[in-house]
C-alpha positions in Angstrom: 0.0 0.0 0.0 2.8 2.8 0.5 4.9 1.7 -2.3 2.4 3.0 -4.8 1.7 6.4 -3.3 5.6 6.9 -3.5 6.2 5.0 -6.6 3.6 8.2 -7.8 5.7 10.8 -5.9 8.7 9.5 -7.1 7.9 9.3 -10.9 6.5 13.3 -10.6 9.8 14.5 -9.0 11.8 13.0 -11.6 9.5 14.2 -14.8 9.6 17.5 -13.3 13.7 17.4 -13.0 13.6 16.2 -16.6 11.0 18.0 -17.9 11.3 21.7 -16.1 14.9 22.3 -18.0 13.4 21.6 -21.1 10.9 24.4 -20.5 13.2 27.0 -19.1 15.1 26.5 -22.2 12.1 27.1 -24.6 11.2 30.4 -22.3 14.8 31.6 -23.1 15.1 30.6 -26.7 11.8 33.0 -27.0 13.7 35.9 -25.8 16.0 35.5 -28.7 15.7 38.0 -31.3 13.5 36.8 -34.6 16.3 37.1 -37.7 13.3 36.9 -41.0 15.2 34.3 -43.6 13.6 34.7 -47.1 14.4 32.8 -50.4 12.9 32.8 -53.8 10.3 35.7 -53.1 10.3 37.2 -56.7 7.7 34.3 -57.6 5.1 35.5 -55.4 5.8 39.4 -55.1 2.9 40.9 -54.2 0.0 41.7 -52.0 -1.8 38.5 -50.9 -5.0 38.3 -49.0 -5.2 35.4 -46.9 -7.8 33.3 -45.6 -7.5 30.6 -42.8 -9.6 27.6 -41.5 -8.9 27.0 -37.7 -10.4 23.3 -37.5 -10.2 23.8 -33.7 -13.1 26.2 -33.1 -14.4 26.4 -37.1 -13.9 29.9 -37.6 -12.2 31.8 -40.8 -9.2 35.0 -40.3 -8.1 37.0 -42.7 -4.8 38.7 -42.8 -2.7 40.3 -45.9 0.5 39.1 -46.5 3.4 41.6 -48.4 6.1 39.9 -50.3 8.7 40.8 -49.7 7.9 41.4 -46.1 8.1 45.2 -44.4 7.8 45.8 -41.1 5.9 49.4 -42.0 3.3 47.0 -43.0 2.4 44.9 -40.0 3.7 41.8 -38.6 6.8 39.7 -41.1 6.9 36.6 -40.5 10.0 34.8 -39.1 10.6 32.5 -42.8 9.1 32.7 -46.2 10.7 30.6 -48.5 9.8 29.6 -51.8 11.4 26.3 -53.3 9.8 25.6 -56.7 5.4 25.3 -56.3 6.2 25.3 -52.5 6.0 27.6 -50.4 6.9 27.8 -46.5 5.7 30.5 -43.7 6.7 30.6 -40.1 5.2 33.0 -37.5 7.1 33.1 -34.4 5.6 35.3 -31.6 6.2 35.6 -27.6 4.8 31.9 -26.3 4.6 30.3 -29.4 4.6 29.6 -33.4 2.5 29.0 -36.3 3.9 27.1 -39.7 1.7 27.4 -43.2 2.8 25.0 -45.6 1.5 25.5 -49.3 1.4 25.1 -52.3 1.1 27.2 -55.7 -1.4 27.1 -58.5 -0.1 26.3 -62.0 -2.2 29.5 -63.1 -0.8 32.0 -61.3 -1.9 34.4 -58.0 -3.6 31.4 -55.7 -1.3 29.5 -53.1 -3.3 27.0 -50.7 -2.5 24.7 -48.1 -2.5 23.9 -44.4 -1.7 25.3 -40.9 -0.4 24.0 -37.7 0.9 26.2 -34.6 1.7 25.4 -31.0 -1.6 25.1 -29.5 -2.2 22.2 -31.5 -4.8 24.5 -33.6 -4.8 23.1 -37.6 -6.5 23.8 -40.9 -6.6 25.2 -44.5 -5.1 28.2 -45.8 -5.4 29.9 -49.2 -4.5 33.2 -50.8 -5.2 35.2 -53.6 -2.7 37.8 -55.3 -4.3 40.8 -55.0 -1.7 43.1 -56.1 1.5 42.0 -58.1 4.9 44.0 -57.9 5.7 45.8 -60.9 9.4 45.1 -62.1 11.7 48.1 -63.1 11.1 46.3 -67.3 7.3 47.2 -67.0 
């Protein structure tokens, strides 16, 4: 009868010792200064009005995305890279993250895909060029 009370006390104390470094670490590494990497952005230069699908509580956001990223216009994300039809975005904020993983359209000015972030929230994403850069040629 007492071992299993302290077999219980014993197995907290040591996922605590393992467990409580692992989360000081993660509080620290948030203090770190967010760096943005980009790569291959001249494929999807533009204004892009975004829509997404949290599957946790059903409800839609929008948000505008500016490629490349400028802080004068809101929030830049931490990466946006473009490899090919591919493209990545990560959101990195005080507490947590958000990735978007998507993919182009053959046709030009629609990306869609899906989102996860820390909380475990997940769902669909798309976007739709709005308004393309002009190049110096044009």
């Amino acid at each position: 009868m007492f071992f299993k009370p302290f077999a219980r006390c014993f197995f907290i104390v040591i996922c605590w010792a393992v467990f409580f470094p692992l989360v000081t670490h993660a509080k620290e590494k948030d203090m770190k200064e967010i760096i943005p990497e980009t790569h291959g952005l001249e494929k999807i230069c533009g204004v892009w009005e975004m829509t997404v699908h949290n599957m946790l509580n059903h409800k839609e956001y929008k948000y505008m995305l500016h490629v490349p990223p400028s802080p004068d216009t809101g929030v830049v994300p931490s990466k946006l890279i473009v490899n090919g039809q591919t493209v990545y975005i990560r959101w990195d904020f005080p507490g947590g993250f958000s990735e978007e993983s998507l993919l182009l359209r053959r046709t030009g000015g629609v990306m869609e895909g899906t989102f996860i972030n820390f909380a475990g929230a997940r769902g669909g994403v798309s976007g739709k060029l709005i308004n393309s850069c002009v190049s110096a040629d044009e």
